[in-house]
N, CA, C and O atoms as a Tinker XYZ file with bonds, in Angstrom:
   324  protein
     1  N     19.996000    9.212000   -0.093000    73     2
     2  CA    19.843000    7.805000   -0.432000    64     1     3
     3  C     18.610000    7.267000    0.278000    63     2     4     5
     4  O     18.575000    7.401000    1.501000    81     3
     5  N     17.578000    6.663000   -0.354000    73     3     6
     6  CA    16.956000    5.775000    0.281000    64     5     7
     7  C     16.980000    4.436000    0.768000    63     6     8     9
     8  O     18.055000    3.877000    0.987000    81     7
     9  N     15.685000    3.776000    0.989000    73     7    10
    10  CA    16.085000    2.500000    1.978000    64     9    11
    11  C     15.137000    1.889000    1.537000    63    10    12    13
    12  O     14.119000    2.580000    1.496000    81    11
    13  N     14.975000    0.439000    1.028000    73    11    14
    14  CA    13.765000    0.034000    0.714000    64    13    15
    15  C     12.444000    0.277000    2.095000    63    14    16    17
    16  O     11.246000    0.263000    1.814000    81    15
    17  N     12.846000    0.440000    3.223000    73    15    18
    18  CA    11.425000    1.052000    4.047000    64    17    19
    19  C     11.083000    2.162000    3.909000    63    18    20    21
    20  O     10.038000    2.279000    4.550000    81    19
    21  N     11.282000    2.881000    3.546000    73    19    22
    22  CA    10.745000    4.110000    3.107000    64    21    23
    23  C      9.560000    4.550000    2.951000    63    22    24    25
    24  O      8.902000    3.973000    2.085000    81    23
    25  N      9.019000    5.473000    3.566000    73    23    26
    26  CA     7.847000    5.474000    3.725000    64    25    27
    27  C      7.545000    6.488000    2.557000    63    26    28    29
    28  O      8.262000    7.349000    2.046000    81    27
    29  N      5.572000    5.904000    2.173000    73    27    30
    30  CA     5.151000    6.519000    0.833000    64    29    31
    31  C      4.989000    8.200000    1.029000    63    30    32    33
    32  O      4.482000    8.558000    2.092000    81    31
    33  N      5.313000    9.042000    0.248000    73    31    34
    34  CA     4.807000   10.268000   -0.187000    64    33    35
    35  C      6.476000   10.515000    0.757000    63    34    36    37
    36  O      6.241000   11.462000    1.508000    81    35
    37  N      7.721000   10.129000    0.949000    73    35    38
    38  CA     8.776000   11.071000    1.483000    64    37    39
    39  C      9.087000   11.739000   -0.144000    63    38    40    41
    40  O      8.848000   11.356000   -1.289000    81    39
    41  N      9.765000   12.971000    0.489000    73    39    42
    42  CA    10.080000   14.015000   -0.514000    64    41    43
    43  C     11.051000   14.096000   -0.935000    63    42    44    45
    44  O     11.677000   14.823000   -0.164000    81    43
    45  N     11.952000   13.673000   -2.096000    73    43    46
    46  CA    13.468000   14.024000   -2.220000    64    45    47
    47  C     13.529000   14.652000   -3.168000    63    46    48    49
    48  O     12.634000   14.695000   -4.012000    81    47
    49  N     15.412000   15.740000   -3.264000    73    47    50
    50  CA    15.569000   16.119000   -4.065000    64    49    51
    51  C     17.074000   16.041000   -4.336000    63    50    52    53
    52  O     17.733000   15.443000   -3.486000    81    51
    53  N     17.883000   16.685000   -5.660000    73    51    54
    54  CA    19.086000   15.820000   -5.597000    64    53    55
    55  C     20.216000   16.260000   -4.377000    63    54    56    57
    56  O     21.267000   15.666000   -4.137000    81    55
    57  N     19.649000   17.555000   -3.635000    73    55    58
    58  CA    20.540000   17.776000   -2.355000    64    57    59
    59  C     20.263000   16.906000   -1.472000    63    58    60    61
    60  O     20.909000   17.158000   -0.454000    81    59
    61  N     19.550000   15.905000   -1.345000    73    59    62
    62  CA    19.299000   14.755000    0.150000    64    61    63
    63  C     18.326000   15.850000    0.903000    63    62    64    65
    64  O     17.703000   15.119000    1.673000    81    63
    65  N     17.923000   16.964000    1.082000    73    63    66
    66  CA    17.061000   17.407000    1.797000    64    65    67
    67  C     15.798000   17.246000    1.295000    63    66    68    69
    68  O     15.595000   16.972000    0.112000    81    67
    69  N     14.590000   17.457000    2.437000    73    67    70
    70  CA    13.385000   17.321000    1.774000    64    69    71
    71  C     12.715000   18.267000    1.385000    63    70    72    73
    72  O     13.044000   19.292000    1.982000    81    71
    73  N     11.665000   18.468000    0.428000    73    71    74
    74  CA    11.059000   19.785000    0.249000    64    73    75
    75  C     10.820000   19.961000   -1.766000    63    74    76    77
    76  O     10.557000   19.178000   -2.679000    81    75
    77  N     11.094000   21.404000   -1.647000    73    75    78
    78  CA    10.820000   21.816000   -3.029000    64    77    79
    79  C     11.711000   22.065000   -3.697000    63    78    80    81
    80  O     12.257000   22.951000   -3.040000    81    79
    81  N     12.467000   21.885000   -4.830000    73    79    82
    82  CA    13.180000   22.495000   -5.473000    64    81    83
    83  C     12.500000   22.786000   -6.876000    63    82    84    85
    84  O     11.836000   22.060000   -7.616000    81    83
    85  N     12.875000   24.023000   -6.971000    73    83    86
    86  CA    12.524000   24.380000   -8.672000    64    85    87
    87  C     11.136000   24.308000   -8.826000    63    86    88    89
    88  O     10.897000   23.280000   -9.459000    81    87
    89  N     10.010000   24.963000   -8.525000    73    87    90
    90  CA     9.028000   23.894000   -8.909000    64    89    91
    91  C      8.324000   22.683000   -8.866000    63    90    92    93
    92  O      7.132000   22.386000   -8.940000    81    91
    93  N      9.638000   21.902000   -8.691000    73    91    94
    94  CA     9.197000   20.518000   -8.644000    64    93    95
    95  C      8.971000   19.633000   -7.774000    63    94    96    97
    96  O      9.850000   19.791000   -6.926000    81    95
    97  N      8.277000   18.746000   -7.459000    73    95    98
    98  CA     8.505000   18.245000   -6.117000    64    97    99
    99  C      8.581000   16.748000   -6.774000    63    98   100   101
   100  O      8.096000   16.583000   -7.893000    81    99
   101  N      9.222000   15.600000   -6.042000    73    99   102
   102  CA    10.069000   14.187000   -6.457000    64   101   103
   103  C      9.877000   13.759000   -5.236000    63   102   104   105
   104  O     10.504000   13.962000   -4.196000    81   103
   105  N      8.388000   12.779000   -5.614000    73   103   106
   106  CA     7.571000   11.875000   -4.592000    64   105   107
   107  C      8.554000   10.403000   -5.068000    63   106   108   109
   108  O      8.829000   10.179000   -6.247000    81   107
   109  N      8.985000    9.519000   -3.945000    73   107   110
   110  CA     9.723000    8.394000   -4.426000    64   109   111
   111  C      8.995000    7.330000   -3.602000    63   110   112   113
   112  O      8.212000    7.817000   -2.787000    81   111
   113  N      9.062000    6.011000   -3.617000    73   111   114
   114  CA     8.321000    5.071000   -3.153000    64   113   115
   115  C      9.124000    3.609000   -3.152000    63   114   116   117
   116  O      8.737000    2.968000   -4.129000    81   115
   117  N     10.120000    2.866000   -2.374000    73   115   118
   118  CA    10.416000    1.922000   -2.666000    64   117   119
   119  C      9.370000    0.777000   -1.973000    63   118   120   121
   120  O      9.002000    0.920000   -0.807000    81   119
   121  N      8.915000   -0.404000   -2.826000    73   119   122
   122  CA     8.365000   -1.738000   -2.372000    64   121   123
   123  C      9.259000   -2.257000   -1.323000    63   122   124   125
   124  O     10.436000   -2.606000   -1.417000    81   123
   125  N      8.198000   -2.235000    0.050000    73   123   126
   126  CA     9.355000   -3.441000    0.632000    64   125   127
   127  C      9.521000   -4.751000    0.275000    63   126   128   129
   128  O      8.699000   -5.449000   -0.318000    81   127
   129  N     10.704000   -5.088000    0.687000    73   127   130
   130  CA    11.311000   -5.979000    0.514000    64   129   131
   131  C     10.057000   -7.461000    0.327000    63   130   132   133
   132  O     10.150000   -8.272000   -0.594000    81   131
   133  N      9.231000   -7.506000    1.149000    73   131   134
   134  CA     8.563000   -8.749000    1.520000    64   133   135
   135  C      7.303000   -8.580000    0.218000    63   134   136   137
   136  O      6.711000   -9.601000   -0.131000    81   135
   137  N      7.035000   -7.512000   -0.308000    73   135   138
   138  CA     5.890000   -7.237000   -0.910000    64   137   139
   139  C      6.655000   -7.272000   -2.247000    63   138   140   141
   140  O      5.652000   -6.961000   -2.890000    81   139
   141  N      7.532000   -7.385000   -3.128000    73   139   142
   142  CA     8.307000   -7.058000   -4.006000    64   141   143
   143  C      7.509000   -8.836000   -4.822000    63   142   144   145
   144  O      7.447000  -10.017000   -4.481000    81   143
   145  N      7.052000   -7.970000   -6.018000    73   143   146
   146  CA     6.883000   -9.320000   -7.491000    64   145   147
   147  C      8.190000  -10.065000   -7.528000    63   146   148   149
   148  O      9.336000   -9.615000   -7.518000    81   147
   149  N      7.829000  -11.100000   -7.566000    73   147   150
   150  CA     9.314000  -12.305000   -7.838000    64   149   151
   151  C     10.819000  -11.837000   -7.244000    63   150   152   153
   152  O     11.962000  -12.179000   -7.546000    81   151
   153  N     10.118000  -10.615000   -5.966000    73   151   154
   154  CA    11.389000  -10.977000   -5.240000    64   153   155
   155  C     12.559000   -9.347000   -6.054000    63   154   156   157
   156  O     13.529000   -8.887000   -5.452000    81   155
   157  N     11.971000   -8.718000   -7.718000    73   155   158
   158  CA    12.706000   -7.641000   -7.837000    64   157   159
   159  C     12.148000   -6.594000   -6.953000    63   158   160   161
   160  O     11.239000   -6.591000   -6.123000    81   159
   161  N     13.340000   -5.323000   -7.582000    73   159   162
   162  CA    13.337000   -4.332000   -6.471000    64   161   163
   163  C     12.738000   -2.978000   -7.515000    63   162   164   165
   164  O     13.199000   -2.503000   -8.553000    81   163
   165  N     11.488000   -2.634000   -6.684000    73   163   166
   166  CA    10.575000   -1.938000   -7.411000    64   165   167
   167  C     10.592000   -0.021000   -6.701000    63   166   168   169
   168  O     10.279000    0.272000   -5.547000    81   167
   169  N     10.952000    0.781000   -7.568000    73   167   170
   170  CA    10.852000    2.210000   -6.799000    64   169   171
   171  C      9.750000    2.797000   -7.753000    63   170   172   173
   172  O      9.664000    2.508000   -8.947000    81   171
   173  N      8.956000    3.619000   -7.109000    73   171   174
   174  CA     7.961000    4.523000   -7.955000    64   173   175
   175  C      8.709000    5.747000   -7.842000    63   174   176   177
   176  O      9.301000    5.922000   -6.776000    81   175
   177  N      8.806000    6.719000   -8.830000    73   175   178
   178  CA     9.305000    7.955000   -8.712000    64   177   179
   179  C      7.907000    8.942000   -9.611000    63   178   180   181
   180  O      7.272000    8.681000  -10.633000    81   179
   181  N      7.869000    9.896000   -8.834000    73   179   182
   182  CA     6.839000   10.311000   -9.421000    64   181   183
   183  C      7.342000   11.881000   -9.414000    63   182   184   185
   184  O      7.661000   12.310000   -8.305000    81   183
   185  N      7.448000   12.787000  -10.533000    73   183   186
   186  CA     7.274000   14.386000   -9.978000    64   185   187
   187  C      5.800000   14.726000  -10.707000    63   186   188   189
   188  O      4.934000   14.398000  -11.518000    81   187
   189  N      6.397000   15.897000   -9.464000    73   187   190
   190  CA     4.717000   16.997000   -9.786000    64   189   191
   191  C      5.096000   18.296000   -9.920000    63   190   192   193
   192  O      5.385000   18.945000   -8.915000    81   191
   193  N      5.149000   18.867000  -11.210000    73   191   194
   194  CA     5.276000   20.014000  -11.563000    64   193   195
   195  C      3.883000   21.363000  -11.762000    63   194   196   197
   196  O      2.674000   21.136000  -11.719000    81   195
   197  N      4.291000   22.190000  -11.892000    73   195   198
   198  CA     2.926000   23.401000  -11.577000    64   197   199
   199  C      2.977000   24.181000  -12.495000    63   198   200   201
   200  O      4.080000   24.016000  -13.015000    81   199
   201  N      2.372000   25.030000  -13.070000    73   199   202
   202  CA     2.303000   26.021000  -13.670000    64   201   203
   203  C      2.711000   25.912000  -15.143000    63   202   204   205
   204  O      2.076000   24.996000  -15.665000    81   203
   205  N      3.509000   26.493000  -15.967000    73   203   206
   206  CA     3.269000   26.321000  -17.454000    64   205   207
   207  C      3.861000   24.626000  -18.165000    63   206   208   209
   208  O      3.676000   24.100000  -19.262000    81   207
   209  N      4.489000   24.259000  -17.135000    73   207   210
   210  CA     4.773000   22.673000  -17.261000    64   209   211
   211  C      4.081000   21.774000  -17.313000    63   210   212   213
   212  O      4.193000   20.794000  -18.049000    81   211
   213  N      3.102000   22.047000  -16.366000    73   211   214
   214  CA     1.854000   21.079000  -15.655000    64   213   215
   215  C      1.026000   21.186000  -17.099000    63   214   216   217
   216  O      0.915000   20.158000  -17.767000    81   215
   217  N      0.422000   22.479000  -17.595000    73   215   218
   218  CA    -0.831000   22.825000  -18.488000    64   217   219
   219  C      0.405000   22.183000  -19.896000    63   218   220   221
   220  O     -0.289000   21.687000  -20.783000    81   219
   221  N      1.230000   22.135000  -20.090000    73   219   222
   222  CA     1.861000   21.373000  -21.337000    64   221   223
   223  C      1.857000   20.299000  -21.137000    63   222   224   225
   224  O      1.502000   19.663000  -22.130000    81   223
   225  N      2.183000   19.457000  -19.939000    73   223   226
   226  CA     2.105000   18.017000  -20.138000    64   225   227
   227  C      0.362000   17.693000  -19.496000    63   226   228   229
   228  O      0.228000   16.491000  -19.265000    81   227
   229  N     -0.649000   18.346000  -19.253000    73   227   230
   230  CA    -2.211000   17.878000  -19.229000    64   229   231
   231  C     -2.552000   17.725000  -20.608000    63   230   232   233
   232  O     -3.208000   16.778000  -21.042000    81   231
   233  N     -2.036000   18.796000  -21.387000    73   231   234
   234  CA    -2.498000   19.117000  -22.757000    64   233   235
   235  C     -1.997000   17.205000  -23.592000    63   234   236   237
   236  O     -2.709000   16.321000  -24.070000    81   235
   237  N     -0.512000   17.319000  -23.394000    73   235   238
   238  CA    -0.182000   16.306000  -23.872000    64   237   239
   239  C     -0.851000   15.196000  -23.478000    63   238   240   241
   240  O     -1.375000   14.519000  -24.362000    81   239
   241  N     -0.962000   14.819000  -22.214000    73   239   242
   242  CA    -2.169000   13.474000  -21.611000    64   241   243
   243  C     -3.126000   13.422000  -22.604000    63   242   244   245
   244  O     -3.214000   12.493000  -23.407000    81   243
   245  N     -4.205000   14.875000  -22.561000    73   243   246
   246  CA    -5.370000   15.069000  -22.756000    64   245   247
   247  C     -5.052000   14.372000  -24.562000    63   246   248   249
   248  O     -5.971000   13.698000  -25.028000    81   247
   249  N     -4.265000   14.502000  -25.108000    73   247   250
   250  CA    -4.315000   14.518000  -26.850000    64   249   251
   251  C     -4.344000   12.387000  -26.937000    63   250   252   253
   252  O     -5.145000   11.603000  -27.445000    81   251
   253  N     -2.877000   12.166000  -26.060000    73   251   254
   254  CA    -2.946000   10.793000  -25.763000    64   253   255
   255  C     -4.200000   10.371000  -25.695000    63   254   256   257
   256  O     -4.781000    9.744000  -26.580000    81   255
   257  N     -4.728000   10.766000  -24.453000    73   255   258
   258  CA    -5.910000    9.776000  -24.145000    64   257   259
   259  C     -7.025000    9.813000  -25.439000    63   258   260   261
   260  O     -7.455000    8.728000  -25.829000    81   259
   261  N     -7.534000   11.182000  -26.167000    73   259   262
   262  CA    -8.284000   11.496000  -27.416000    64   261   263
   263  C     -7.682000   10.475000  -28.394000    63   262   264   265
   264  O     -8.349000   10.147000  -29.375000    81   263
   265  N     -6.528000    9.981000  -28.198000    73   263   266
   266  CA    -6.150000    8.996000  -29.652000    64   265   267
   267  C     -6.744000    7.604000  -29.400000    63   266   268   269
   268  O     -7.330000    6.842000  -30.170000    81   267
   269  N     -6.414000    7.487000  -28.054000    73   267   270
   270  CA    -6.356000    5.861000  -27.400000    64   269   271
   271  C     -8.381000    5.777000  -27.768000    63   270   272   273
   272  O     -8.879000    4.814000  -28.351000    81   271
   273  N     -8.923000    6.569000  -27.440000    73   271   274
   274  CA   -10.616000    6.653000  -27.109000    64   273   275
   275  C    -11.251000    6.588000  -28.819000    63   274   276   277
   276  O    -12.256000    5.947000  -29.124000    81   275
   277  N    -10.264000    7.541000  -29.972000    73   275   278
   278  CA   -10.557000    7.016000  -31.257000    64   277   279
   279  C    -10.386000    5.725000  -31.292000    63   278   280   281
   280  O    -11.178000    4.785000  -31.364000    81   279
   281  N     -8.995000    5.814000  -31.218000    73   279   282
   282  CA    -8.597000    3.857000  -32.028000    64   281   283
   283  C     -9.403000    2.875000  -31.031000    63   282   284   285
   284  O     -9.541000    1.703000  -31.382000    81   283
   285  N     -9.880000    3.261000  -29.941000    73   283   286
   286  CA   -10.927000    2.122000  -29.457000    64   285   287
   287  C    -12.487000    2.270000  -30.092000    63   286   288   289
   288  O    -13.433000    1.634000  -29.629000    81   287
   289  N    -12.588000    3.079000  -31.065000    73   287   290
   290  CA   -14.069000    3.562000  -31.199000    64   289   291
   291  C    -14.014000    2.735000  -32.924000    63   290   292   293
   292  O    -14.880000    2.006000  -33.407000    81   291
   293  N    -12.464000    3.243000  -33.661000    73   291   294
   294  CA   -12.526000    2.372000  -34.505000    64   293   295
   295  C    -12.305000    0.817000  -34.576000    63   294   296   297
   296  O    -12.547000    0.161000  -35.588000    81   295
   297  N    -11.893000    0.370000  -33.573000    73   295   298
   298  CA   -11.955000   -1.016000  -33.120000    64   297   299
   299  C    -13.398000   -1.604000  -32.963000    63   298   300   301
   300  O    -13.723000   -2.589000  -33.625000    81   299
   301  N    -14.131000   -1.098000  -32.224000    73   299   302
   302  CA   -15.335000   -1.339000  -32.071000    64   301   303
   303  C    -16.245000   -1.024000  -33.315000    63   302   304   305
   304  O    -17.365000   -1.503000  -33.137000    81   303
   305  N    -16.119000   -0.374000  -34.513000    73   303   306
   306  CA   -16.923000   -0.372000  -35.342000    64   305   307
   307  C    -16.343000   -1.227000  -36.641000    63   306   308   309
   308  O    -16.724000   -1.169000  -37.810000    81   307
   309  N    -15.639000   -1.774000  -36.245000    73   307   310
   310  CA   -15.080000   -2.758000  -37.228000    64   309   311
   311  C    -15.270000   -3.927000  -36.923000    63   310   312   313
   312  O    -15.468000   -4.800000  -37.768000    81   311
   313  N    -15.240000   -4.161000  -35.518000    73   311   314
   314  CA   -16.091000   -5.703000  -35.426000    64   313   315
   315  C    -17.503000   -6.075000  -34.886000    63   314   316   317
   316  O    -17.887000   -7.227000  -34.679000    81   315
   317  N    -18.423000   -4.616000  -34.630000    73   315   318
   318  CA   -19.478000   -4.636000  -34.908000    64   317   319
   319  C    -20.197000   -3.375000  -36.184000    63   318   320   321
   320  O    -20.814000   -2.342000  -35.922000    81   319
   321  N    -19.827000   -3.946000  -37.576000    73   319   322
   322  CA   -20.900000   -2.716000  -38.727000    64   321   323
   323  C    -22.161000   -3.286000  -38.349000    63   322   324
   324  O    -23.206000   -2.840000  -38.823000    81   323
């Protein structure tokens, strides 16, 4: 269990110990209390996976971002021909 003080980059996994499991590592981050938008309660959870996981979800980013960089290219040539 965490604590909203929690300090950034601690390591969890679903045994309560810290470290690696599987591959994966589960970076968590709660806002303290005093720094929190309108007062809600904000956690970052982040994993970082390696090896044939990692190169499937870059691939996937990489296709995202190629769509977002068209539809901004056709945006821009439509309100400047």
């Amino acid at each position: 269990m965490t604590s909203p003080g929690q300090r950034k980059n601690q390591e969890n996994n679903p045994g309560g110990t810290p470290g690696i499991l599987n591959n994966v590592r589960v970076i968590s981050y709660n806002i303290p209390e005093g720094e929190r938008p309108g007062g809600i309660k904000v956690r970052f959870k982040i994993r970082v996976v390696t090896g044939k996981r990692a190169r499937e979800i870059d691939a996937r980013q990489a296709r995202a971002i190629l769509e977002v960089l068209q539809w901004q290219r056709q945006q821009q040539d439509h309100q400047h021909p």
